[in-house]
C-alpha positions as CSV (number, residue, x, y, z in Angstrom):
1,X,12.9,26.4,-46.1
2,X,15.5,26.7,-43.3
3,X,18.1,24.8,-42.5
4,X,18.3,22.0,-39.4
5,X,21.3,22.8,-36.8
6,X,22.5,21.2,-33.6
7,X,23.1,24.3,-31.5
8,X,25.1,24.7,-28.2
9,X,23.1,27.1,-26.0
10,X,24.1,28.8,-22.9
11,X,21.0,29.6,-20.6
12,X,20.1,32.3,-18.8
13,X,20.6,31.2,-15.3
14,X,23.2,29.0,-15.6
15,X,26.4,28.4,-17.2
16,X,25.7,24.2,-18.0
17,X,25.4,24.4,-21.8
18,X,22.8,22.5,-23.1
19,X,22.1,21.3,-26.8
20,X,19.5,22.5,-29.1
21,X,18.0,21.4,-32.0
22,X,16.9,24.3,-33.7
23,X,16.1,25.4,-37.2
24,X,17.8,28.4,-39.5
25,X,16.1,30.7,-40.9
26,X,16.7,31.2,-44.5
27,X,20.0,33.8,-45.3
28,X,18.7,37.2,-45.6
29,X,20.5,39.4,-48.7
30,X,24.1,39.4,-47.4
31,X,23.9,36.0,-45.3
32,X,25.1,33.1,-45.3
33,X,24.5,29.6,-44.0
34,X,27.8,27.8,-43.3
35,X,27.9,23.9,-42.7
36,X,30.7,23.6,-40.0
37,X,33.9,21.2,-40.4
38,X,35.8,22.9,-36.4
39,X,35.1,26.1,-34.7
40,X,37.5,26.5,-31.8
41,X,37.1,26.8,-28.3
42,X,38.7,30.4,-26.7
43,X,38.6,31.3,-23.7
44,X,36.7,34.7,-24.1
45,X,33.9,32.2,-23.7
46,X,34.3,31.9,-20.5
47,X,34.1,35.5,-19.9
48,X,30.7,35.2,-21.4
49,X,29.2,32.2,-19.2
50,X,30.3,33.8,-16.1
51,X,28.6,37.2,-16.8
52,X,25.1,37.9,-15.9
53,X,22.9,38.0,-19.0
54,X,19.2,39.6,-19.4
55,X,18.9,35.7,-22.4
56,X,20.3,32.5,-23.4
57,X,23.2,33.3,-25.8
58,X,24.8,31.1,-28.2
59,X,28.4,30.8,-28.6
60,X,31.7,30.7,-30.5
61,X,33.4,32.9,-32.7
62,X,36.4,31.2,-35.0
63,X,35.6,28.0,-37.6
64,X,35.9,26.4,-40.7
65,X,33.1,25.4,-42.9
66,X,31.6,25.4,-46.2
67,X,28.8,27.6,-47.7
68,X,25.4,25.4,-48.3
69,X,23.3,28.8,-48.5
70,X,23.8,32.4,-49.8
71,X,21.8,35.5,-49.9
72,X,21.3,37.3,-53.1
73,X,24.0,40.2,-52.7
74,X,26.8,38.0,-51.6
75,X,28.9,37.7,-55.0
76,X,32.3,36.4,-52.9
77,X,31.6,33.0,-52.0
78,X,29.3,30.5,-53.6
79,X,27.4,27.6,-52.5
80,X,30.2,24.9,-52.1
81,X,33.0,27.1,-51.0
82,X,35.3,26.5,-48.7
83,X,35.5,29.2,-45.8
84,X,36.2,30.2,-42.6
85,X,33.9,32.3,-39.9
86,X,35.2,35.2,-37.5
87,X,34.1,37.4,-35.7
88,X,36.0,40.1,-37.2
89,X,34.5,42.1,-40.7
90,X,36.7,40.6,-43.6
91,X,37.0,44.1,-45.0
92,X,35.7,46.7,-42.9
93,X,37.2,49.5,-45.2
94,X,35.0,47.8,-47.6
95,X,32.0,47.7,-46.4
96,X,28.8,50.2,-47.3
97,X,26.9,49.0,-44.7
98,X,26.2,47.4,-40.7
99,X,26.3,43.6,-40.8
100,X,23.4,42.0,-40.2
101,X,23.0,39.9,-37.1
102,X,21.3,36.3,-37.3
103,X,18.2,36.5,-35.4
104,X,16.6,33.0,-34.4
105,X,14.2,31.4,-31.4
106,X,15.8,29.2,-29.2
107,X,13.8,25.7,-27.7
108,X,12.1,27.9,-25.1
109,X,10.8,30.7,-27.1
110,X,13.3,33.6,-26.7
111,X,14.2,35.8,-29.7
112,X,18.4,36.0,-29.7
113,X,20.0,38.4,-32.0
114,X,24.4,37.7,-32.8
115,X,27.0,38.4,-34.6
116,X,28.0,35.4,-35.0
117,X,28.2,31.9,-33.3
118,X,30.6,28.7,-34.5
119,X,29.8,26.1,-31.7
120,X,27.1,24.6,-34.6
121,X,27.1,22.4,-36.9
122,X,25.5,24.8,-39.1
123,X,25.8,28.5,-38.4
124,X,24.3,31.7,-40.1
125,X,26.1,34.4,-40.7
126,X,26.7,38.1,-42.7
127,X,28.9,37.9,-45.1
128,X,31.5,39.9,-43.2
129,X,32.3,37.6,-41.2
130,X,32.4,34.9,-43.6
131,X,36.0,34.8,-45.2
132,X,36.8,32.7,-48.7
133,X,39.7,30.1,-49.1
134,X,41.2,27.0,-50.6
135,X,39.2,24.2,-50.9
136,X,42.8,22.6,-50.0
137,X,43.0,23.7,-46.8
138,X,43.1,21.2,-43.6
139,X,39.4,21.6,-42.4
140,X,40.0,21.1,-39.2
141,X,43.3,23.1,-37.2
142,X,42.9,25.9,-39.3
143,X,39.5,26.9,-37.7
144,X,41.6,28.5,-35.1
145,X,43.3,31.0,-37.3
146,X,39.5,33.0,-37.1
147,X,40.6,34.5,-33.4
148,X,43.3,32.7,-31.5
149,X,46.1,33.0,-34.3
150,X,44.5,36.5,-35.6
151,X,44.5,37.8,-32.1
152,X,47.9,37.0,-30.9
153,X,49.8,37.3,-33.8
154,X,48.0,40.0,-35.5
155,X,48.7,42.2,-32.1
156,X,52.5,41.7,-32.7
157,X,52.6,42.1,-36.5
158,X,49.6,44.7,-37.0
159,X,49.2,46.5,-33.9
160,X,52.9,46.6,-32.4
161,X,54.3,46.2,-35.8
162,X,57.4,44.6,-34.3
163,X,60.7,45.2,-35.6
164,X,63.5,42.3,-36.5
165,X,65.9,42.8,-33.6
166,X,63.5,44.3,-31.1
167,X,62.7,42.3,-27.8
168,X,59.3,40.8,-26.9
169,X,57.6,39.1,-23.9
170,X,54.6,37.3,-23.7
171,X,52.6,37.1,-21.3
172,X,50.1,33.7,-21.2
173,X,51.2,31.2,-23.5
174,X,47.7,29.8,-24.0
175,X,46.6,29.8,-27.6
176,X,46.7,33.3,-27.9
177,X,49.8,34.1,-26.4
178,X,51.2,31.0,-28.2
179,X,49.9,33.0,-31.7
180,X,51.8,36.2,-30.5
181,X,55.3,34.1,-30.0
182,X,55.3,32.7,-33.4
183,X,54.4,36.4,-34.9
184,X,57.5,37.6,-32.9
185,X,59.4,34.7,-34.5
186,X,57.9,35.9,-37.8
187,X,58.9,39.0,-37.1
188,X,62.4,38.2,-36.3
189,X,62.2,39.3,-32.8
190,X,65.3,38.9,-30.0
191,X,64.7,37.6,-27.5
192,X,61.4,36.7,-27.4
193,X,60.6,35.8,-23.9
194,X,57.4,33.5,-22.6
195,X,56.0,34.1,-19.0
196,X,53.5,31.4,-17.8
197,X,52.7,30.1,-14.5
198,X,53.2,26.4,-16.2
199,X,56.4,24.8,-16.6
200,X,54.4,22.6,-19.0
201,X,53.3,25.7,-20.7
202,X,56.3,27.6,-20.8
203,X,58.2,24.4,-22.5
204,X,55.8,24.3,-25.1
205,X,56.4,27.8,-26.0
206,X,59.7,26.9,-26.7
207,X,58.3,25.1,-29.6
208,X,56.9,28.0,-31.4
209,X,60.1,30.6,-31.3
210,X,60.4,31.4,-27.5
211,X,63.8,32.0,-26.9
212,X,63.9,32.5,-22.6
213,X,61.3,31.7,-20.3
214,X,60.1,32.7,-16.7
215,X,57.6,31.2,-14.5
216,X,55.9,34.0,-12.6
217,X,55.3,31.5,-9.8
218,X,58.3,31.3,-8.8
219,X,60.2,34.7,-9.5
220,X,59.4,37.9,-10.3
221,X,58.9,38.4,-14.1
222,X,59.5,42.2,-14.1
223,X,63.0,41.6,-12.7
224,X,63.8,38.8,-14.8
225,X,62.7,40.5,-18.0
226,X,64.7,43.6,-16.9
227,X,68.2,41.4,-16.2
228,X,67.9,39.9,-19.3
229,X,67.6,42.7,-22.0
230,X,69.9,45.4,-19.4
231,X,71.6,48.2,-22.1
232,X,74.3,49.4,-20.2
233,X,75.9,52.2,-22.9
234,X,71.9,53.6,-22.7
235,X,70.4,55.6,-19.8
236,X,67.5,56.9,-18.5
237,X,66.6,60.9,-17.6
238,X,67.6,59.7,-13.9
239,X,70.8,58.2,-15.2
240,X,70.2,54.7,-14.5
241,X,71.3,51.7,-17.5
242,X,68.0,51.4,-19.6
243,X,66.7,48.1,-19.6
244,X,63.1,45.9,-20.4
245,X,61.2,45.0,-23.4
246,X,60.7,46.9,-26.5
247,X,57.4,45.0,-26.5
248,X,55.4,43.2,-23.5
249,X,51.8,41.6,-24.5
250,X,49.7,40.7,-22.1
251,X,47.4,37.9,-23.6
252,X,45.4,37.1,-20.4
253,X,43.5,40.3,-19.1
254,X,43.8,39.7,-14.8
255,X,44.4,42.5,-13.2
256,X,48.1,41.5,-11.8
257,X,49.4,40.7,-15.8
258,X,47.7,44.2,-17.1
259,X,49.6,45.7,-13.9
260,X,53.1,43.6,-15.1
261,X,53.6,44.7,-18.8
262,X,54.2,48.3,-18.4
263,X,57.1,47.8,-16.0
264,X,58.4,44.8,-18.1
265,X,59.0,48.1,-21.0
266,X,61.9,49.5,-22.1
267,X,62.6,52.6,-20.2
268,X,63.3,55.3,-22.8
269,X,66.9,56.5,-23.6
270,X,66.5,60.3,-22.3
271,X,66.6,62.7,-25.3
272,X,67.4,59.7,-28.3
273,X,64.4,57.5,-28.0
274,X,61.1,56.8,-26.5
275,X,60.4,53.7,-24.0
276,X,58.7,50.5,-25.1
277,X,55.0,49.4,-25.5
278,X,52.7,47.4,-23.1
279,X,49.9,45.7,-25.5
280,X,46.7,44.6,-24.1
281,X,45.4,41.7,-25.7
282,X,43.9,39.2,-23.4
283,X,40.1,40.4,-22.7
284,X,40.4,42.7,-19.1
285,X,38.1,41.2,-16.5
286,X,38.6,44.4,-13.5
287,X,40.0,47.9,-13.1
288,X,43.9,48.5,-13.5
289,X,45.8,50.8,-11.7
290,X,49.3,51.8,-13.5
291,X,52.2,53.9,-12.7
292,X,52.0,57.0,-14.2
293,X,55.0,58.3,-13.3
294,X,57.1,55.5,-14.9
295,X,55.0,56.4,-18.1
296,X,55.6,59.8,-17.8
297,X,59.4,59.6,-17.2
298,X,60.4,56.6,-19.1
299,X,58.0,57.8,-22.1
300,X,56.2,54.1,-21.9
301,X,53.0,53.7,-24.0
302,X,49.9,51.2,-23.0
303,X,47.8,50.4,-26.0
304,X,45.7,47.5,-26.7
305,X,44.5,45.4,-29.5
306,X,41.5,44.1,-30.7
307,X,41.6,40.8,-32.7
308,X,45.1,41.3,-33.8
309,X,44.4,45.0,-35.4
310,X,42.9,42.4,-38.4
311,X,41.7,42.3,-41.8
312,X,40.9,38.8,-42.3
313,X,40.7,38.8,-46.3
314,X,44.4,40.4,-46.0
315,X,45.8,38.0,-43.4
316,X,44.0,35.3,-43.0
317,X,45.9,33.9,-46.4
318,X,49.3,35.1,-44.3
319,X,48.6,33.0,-41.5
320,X,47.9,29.8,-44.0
321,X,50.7,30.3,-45.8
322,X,52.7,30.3,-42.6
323,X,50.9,27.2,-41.6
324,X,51.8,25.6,-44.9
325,X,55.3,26.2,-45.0
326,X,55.2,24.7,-41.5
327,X,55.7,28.6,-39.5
328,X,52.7,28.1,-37.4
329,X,52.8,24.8,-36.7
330,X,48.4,24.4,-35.2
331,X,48.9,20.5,-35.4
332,X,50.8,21.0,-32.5
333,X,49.3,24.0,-31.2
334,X,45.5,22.4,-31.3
335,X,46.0,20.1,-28.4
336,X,42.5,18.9,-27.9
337,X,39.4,17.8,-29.8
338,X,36.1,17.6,-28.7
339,X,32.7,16.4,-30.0
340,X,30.0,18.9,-30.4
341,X,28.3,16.7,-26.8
342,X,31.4,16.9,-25.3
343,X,31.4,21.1,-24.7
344,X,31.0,21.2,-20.9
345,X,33.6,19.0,-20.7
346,X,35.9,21.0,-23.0
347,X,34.6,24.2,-21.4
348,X,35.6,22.6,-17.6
349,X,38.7,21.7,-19.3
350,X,39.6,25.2,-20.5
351,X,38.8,26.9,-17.2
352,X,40.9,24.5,-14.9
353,X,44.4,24.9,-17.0
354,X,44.1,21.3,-18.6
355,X,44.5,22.5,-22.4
356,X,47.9,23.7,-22.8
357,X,47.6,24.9,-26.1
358,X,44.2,25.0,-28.0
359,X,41.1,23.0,-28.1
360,X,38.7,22.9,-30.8
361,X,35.3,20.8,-31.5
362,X,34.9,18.9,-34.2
363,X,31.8,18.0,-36.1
């Protein structure tokens, strides 16, 4: 007997979500069937609604729940525990085999086949994705620890692996880029430097550990970075005072930002150190061009990072615990809440720069 679910579906032709009621199928072996408390609302959807698709696709990727169905291999969660969906495997090292996508017919007939999906009151699920935690734990802010806390501050603590005393900016203070200040703060990073387009945005970040901020709308953010972290006993190999970031994250993927963070680096120190690290987190929506010969010469390193470099069943407890102790502070990080009905709205919301921090839907 499945299991009744109010699904948001996006269709084929359009990008107007519209509301199903549909039915799950029963958890295969290593499913499960999550009743949903929040599932956040990241902007990665976007990306997804604006792309041409072959289907209808459902959505969402980050939530907190509790298990009211489990398949007969799953031995870490039981029906009735507390948990939290992503869309990254809880233990990839871990696991023997693939996880198995939910397959299930939306109101017009088509088959779809996911990962996973969150914006549902009821979602299903492989058990990958399906991470264990405290009954205790607030149901509802928390369900943004599943990608916009994982991604941002898993890039600066897992990926980067930022040092206490080395320099950060972030670029895009959203959610993510909000995540990826407070893991510099974590981290004990100095300065820690916020680059928004938002005044709004850019004060807000002072609230989660930012300690300088620039607004790229009104000056240049490569030469502020650079005149504020200058290291004048230090010098390039063409002799000039090294200066920029030992770490520049770009949490918003335009072309312009992904062209940014590499000049925003460190130059090395000729023949004593390398130069600094441009991190790509946000998800890239063109082409790049960058400057080979500064990363040549000034021995500069792009990399990027997918959700944080993380294992959720080793850091998702590290991001509650900061939460707890009052760290990572997602009361005031979650800045909007939405009813499941209400997700055009929240999605129109998202896209036009209304949600400073995080929005999340609540069922």
């Amino acid at each position: 007997m499945g299991t009744p679910a109010r699904i948001v579906v996006l269709p084929q032709t359009t990008s107007h979500l519209r509301i199903e009621d549909l039915t799950l199928p029963d958890p295969g072996p290593t499913q499960v069937v999550v009743k949903q408390f929040a599932s956040g609302i990241c902007h990665s959807q976007l990306h997804q609604m604006h792309r041409p698709r072959a289907n209808p696709v459902i959505l969402g990727h980050e939530s907190t729940g509790v298990v009211v169905k489990k398949g007969s291999l799953v031995n870490h969660v039981r029906e009735g525990d507390t948990v939290m969906v992503t869309w990254v495997p809880r233990n990839a090292r871990g696991r023997k085999k693939q996880p198995v996508r939910a397959e299930l017919k939306v109101a017009d007939g088509t088959a779809i086949s996911e990962n996973v999906f969150t914006w549902a009151d009821h979602t299903l699920a492989d058990e990958q994705y399906v991470v264990k935690v405290a009954e205790s734990i607030r149901k509802d802010v928390t369900a943004i620890i599943g990608c916009a806390v994982m991604t941002g501050a898993g890039a600066v603590i897992n990926t980067a692996n930022v040092k206490a005393g080395e320099s950060v900016a972030v670029f895009g203070v959203g959610g993510v880029g909000l995540s990826a200040v407070v893991g510099a703060k974590v981290a004990g990073a100095n300065p820690i430097i916020a680059v928004d387009l938002s005044d709004e945005k850019l004060e807000f970040a002072k609230k989660f550990g930012a300690t300088h901020v620039i607004n790229a709308s009104r000056e240049d953010p490569i030469a502020a970075i650079h005149a504020l972290t200058g290291k004048k006993d230090k010098y390039t190999i063409l002799h000039t005072a090294v200066s920029g970031v030992d770490y520049a994250f770009d949490c918003i993927g335009i072309r312009k930002t992904m062209e940014q963070i590499v000049p925003a680096c460190r130059s090395g120190h000729f023949g004593v150190c390398d130069g600094g690290t441009a991190v790509l987190v946000g998800v890239p929506g063109t082409p790049v061009e960058l400057n080979a010969m500064d990363i040549l010469l000034n021995e500069k390193h792009f990399i990027g990072s997918i959700g944080g470099s993380c294992a959720p069943d080793r850091d998702f407890p590290k991001f509650l615990d900061w939460f707890d102790k009052g760290t990572l502070d997602l009361d005031a990080m979650v800045t909007e809440r939405y009813r499941l009905d209400d997700i055009n709205a929240a999605c129109h919301a998202l896209e036009t720069g209304k949600i400073s921090g995080r929005a999340i839907l609540e069922f």
